[in-house]
MMTF fields as JSON, N, C-alpha, C and O atoms, coordinates in Angstrom:
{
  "mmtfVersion": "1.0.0",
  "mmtfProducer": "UNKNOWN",
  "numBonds": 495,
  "numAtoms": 496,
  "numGroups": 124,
  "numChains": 1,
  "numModels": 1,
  "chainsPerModel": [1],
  "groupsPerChain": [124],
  "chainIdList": ["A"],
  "bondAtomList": [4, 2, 8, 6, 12, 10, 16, 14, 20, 18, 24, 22, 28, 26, 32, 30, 36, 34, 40, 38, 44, 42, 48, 46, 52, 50, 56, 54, 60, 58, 64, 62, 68, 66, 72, 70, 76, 74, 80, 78, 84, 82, 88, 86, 92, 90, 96, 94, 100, 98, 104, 102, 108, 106, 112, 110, 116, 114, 120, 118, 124, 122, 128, 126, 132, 130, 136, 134, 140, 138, 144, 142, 148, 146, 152, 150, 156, 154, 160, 158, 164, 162, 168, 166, 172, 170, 176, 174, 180, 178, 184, 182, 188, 186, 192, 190, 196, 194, 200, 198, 204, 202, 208, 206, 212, 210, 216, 214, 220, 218, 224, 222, 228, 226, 232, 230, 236, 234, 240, 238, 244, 242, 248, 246, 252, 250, 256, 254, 260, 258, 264, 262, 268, 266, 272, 270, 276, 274, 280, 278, 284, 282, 288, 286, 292, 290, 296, 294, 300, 298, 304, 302, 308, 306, 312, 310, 316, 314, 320, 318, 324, 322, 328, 326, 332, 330, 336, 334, 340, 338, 344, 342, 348, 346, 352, 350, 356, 354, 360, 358, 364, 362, 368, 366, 372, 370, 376, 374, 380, 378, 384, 382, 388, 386, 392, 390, 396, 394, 400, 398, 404, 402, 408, 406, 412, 410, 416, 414, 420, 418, 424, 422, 428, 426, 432, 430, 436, 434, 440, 438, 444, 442, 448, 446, 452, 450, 456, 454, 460, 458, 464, 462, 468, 466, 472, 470, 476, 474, 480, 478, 484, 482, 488, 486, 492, 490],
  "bondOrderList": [1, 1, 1, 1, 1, 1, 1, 1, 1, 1, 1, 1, 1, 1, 1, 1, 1, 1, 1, 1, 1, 1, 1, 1, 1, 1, 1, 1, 1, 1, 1, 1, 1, 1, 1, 1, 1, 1, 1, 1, 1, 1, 1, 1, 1, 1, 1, 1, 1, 1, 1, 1, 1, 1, 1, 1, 1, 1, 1, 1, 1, 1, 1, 1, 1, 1, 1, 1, 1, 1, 1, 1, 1, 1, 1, 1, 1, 1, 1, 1, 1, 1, 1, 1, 1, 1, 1, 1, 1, 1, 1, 1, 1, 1, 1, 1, 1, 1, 1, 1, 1, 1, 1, 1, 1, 1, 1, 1, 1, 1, 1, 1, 1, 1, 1, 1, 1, 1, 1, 1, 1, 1, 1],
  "groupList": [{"groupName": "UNK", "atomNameList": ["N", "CA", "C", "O"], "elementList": ["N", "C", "C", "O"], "formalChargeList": [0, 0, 0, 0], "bondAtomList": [1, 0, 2, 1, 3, 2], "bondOrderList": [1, 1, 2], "singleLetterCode": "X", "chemCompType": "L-PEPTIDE LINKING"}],
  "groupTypeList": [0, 0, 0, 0, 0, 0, 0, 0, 0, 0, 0, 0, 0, 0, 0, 0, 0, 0, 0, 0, 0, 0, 0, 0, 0, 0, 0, 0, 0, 0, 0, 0, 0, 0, 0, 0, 0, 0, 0, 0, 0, 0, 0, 0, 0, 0, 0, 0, 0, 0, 0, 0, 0, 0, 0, 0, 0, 0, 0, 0, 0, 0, 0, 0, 0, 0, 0, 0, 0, 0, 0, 0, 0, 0, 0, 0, 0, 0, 0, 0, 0, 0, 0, 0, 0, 0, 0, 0, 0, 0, 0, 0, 0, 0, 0, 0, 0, 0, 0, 0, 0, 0, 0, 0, 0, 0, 0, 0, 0, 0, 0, 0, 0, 0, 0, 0, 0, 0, 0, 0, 0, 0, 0, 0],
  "groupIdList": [1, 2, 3, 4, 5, 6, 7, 8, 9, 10, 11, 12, 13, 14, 15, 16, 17, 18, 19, 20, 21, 22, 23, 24, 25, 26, 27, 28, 29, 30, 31, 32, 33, 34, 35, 36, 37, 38, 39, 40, 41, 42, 43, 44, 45, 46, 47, 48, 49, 50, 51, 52, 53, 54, 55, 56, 57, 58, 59, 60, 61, 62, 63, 64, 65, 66, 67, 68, 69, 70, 71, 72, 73, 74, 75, 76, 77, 78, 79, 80, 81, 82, 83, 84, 85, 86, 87, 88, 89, 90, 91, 92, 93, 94, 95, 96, 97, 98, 99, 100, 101, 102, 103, 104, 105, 106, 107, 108, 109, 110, 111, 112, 113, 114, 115, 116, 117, 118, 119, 120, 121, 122, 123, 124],
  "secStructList": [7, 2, 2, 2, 2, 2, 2, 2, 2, 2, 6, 6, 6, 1, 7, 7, 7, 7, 7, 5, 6, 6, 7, 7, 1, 1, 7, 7, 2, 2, 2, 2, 2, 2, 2, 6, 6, 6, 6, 7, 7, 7, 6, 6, 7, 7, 7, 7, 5, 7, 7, 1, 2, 2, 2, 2, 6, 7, 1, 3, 3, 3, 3, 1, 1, 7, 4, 4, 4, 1, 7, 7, 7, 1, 1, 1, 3, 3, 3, 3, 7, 7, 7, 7, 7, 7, 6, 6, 7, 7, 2, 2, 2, 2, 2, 2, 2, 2, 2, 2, 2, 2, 2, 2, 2, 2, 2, 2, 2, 2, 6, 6, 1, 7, 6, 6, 1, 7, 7, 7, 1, 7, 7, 7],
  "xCoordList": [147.768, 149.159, 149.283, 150.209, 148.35, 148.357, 148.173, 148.728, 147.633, 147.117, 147.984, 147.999, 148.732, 150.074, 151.17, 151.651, 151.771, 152.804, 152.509, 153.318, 150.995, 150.56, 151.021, 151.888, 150.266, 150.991, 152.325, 153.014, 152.685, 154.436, 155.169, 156.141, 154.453, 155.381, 154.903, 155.73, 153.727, 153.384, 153.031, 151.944, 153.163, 152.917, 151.471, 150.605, 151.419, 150.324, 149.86, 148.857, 150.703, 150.15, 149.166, 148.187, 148.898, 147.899, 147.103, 147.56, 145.728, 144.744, 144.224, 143.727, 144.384, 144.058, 143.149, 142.981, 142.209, 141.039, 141.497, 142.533, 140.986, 140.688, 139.594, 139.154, 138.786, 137.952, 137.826, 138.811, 136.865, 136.417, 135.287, 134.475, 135.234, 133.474, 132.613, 131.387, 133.637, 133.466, 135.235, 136.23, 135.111, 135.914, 136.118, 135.273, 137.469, 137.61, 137.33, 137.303, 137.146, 137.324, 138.506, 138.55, 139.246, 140.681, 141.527, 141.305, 142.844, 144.066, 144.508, 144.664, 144.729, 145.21, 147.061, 147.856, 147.166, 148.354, 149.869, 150.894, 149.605, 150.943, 151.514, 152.61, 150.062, 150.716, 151.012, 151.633, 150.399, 150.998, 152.439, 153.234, 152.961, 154.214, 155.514, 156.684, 154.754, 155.274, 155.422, 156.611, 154.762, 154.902, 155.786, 156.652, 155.427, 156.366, 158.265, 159.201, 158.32, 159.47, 160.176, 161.336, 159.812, 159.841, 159.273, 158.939, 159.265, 159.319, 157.847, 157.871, 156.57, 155.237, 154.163, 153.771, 153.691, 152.829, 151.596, 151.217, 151.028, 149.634, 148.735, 147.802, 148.868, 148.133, 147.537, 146.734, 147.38, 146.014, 144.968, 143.993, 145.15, 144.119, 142.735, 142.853, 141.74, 140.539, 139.638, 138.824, 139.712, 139.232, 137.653, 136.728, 137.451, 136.08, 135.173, 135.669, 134.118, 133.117, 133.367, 133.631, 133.384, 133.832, 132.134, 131.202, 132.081, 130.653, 130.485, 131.213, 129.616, 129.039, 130.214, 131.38, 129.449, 130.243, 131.496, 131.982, 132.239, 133.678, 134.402, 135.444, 133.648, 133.801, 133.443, 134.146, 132.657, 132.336, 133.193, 133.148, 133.946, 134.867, 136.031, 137.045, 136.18, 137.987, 137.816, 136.87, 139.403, 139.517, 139.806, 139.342, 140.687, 141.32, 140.313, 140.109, 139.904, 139.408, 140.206, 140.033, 141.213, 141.651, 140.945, 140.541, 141.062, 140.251, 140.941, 142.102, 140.538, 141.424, 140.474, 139.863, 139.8, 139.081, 137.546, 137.163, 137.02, 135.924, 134.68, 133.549, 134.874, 134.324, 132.438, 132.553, 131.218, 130.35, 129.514, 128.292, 131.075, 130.175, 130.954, 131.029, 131.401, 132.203, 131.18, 130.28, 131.383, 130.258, 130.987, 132.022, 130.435, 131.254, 130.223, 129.004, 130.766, 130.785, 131.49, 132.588, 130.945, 131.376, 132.181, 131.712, 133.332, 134.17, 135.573, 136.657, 135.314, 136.159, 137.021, 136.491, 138.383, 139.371, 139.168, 138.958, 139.387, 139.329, 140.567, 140.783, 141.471, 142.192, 141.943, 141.841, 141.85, 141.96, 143.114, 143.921, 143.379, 145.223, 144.841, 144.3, 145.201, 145.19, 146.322, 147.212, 145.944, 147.34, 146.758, 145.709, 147.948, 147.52, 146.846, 147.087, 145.752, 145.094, 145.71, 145.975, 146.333, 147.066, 146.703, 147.282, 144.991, 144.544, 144.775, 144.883, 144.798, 145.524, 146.398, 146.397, 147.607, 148.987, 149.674, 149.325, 150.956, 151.883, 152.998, 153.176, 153.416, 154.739, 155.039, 154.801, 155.728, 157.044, 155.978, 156.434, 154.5, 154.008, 153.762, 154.464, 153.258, 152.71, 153.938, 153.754, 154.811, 156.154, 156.365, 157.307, 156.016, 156.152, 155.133, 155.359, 153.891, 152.516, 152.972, 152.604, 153.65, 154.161, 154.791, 154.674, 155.448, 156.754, 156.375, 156.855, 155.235, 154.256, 153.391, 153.106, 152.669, 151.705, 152.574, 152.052, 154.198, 154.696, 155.252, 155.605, 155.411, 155.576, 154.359, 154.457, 153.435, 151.971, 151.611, 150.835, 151.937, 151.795, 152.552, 152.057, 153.961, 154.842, 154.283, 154.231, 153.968, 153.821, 152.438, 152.464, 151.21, 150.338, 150.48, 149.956, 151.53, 152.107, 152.683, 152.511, 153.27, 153.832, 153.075, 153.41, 152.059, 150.799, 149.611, 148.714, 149.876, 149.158, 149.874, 149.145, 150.982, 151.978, 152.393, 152.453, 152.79, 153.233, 154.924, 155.553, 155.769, 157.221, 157.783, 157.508, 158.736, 159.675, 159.108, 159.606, 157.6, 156.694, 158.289, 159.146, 158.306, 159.019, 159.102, 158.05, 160.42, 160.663, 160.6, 160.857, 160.08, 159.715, 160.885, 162.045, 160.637, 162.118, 162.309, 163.222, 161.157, 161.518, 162.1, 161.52, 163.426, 163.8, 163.986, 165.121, 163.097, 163.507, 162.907, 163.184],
  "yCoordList": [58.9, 59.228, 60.294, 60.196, 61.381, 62.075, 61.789, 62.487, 61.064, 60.173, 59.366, 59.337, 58.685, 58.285, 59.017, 58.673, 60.0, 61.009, 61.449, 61.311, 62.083, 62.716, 61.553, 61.739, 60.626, 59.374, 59.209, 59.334, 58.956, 58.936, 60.282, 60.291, 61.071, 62.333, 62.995, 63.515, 62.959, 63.528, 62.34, 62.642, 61.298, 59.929, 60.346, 60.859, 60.009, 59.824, 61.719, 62.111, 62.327, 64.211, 64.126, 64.472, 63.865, 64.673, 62.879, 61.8, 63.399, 62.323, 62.218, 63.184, 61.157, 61.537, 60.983, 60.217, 60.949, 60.469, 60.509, 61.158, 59.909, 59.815, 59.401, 58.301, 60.397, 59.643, 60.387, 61.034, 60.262, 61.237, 61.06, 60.177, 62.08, 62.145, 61.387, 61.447, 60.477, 59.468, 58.714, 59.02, 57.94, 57.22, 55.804, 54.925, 55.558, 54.143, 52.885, 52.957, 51.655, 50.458, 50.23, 49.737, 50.643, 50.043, 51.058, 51.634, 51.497, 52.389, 52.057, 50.958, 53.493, 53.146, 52.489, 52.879, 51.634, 50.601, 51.313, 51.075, 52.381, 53.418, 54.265, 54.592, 54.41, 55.112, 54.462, 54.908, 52.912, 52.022, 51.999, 52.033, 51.944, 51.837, 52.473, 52.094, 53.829, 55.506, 55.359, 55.399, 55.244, 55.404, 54.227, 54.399, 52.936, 51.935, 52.229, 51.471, 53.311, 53.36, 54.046, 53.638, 55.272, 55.807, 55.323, 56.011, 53.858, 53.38, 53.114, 52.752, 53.359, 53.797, 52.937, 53.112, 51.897, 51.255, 51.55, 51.738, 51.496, 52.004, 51.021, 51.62, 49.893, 49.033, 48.557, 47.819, 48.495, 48.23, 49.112, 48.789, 50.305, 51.641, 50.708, 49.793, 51.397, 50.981, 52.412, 52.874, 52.929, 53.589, 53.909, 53.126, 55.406, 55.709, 56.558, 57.664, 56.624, 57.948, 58.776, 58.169, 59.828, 61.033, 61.515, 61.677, 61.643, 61.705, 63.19, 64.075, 63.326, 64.924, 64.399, 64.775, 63.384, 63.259, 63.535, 64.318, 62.931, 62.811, 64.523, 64.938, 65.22, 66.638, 67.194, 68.106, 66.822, 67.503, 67.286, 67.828, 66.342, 65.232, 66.0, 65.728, 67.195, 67.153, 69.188, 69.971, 69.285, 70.799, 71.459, 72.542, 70.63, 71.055, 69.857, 68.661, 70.611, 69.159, 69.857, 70.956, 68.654, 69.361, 68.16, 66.998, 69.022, 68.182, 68.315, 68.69, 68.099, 67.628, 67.506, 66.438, 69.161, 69.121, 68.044, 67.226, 68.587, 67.624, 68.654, 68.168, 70.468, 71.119, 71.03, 70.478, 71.295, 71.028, 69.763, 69.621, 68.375, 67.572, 67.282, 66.123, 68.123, 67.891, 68.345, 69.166, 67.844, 68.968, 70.014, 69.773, 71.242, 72.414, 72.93, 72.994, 73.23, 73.347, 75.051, 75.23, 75.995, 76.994, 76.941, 76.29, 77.681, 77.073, 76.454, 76.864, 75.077, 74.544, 75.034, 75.671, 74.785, 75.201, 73.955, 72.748, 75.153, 74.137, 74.638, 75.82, 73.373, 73.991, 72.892, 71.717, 73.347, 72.876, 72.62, 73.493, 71.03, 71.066, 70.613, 69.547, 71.585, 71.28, 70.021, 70.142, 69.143, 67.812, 67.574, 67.768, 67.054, 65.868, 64.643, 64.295, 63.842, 62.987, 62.097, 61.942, 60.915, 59.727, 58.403, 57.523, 58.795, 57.427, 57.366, 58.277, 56.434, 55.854, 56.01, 55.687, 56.711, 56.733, 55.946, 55.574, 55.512, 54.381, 55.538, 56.756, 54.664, 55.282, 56.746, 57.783, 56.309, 57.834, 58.697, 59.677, 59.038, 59.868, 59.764, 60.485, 59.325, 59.532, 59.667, 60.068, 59.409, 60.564, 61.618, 61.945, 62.583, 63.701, 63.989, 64.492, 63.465, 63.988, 63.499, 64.227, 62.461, 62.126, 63.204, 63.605, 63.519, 64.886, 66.011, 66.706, 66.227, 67.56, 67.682, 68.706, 66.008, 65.921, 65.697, 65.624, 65.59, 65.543, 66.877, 67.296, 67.59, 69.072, 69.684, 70.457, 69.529, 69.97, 69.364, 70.078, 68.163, 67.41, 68.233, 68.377, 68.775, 69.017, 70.66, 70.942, 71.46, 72.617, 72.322, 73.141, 71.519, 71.177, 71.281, 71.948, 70.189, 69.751, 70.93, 71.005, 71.699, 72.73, 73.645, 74.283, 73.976, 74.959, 74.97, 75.803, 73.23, 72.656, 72.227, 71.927, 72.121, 71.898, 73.032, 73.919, 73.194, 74.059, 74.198, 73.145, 75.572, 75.608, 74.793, 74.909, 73.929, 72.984, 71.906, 71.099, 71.425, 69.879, 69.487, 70.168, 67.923, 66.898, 66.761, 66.913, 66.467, 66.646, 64.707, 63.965, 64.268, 63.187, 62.148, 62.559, 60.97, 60.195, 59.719, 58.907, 60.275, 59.992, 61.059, 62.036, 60.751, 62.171, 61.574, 61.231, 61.458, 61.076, 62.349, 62.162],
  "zCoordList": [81.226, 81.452, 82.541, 83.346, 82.627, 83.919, 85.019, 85.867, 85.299, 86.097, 86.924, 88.155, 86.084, 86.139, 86.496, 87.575, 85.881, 86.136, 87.707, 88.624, 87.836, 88.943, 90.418, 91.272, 90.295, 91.334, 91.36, 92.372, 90.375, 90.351, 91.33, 92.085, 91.02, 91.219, 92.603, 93.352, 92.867, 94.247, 94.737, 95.231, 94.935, 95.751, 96.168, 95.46, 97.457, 98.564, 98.99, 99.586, 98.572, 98.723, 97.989, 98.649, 97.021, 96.281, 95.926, 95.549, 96.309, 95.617, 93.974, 93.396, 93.464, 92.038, 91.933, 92.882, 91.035, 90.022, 89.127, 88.976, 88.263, 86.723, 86.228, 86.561, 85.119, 84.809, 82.913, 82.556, 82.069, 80.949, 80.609, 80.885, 79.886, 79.318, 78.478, 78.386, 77.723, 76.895, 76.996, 76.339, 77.797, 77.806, 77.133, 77.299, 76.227, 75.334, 76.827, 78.056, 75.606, 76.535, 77.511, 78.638, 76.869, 77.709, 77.319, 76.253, 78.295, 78.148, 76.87, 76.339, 76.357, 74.851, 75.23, 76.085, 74.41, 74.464, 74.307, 74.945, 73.103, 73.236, 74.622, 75.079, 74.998, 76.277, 77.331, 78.296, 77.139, 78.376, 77.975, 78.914, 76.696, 76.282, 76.308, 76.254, 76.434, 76.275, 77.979, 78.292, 78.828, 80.155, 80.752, 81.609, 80.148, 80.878, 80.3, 80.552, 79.644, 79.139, 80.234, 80.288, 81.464, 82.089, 83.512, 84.477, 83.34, 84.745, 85.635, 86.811, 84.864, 85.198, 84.518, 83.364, 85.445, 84.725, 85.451, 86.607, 83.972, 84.233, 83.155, 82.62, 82.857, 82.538, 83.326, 82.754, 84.603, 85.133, 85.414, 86.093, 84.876, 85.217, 84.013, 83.198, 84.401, 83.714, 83.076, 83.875, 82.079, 81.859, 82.452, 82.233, 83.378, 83.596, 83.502, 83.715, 83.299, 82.895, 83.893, 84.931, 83.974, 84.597, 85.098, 84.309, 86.289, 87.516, 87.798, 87.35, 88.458, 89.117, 90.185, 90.312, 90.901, 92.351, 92.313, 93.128, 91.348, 91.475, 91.061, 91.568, 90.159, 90.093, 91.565, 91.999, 92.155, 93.549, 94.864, 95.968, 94.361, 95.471, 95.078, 95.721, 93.88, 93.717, 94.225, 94.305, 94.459, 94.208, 92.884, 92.528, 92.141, 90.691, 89.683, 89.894, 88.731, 87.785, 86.394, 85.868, 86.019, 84.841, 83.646, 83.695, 82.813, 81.194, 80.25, 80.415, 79.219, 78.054, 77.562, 77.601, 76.587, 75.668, 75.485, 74.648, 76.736, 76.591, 76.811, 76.765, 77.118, 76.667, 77.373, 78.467, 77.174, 77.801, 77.873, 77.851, 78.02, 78.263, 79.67, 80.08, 80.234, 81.281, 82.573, 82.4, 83.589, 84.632, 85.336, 85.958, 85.244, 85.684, 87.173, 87.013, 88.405, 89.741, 89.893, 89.367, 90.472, 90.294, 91.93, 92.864, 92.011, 93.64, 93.236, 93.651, 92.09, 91.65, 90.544, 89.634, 90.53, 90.094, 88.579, 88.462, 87.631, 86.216, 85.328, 85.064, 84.843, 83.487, 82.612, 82.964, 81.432, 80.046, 79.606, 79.289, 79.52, 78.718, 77.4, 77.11, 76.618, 74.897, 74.167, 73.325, 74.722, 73.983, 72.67, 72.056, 72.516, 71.291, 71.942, 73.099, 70.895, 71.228, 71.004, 69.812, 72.131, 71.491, 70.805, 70.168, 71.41, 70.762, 69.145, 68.324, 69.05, 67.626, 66.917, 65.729, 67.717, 67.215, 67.899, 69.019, 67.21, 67.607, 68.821, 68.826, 69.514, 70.365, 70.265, 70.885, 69.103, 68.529, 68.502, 69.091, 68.1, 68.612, 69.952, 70.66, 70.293, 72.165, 73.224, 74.374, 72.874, 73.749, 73.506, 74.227, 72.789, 72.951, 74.201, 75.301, 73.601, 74.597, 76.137, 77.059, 76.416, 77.7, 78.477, 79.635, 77.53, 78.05, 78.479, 79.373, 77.62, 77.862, 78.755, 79.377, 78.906, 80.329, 81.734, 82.847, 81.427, 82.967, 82.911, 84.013, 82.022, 82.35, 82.784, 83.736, 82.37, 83.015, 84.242, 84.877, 84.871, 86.011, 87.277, 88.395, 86.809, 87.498, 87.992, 89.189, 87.136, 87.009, 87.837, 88.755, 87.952, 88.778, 90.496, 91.388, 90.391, 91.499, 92.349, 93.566, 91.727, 92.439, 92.742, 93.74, 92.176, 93.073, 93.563, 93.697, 93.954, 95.151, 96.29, 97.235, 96.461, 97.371, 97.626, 96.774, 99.011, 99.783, 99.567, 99.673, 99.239, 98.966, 100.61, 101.805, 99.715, 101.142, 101.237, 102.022, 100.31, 100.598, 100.147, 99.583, 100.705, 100.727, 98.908, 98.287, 98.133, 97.012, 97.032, 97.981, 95.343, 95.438, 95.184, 95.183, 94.995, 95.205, 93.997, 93.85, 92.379, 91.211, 90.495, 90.022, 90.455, 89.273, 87.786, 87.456, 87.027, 85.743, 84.382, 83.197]
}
């Protein structure tokens, strides 16, 4: 879902990855649900193991409680977002967590962008 929000919201500015430390087979289905409600599909993302390289390739690596199985790079900028885990809850839970990861997306977005970057063309 960050992943998502993040594209949605800074388009082509900001490059995203996604990956985790133990990642499921496939996008959990609530949040394809929770996100397509808000205009954002992300059912074709493929869940992926999270690399040295790809930690070495970013400036910000944010996580979600994955703690020392993550690879840590000293230089690089790290935050920890404490969510709720959505896998295996239906909807009505995983919108809240939506709401919270585009408030965290947004709050991202803004202190990697420069004040006056071009404002994006989704306001929802």
């Amino acid at each position: 879902m960050a992943a998502g929000w993040l594209r949605e919201l800074a388009g082509d500015r900001i490059e995203v990855r996604s990956a985790g430390s133990a990642p499921a087979a496939s996008v959990n289905p609530a949040a394809v649900a929770a996100m397509e409600e808000v205009g954002i599909d992300i059912s074709h993302q493929v869940p992926k193991v999270l690399t040295t390289d790809s930690v070495q390739a970013s400036e910000v690596v944010i996580t979600m409680g994955c703690g020392d199985a993550c690879p840590y790079y000293p230089g690089k900028r790290y935050e920890d977002w404490k969510l709720d885990d959505p896998a295996g809850k239906g909807i009505d839970e995983v919108r809240p967590v939506r709401v919270e990861i585009r408030t965290r997306v947004e709050e991202l977005i803004a202190s990697l962008l420069p004040q006056g970057a071009p404002a994006t063309p989704t306001q929802r």
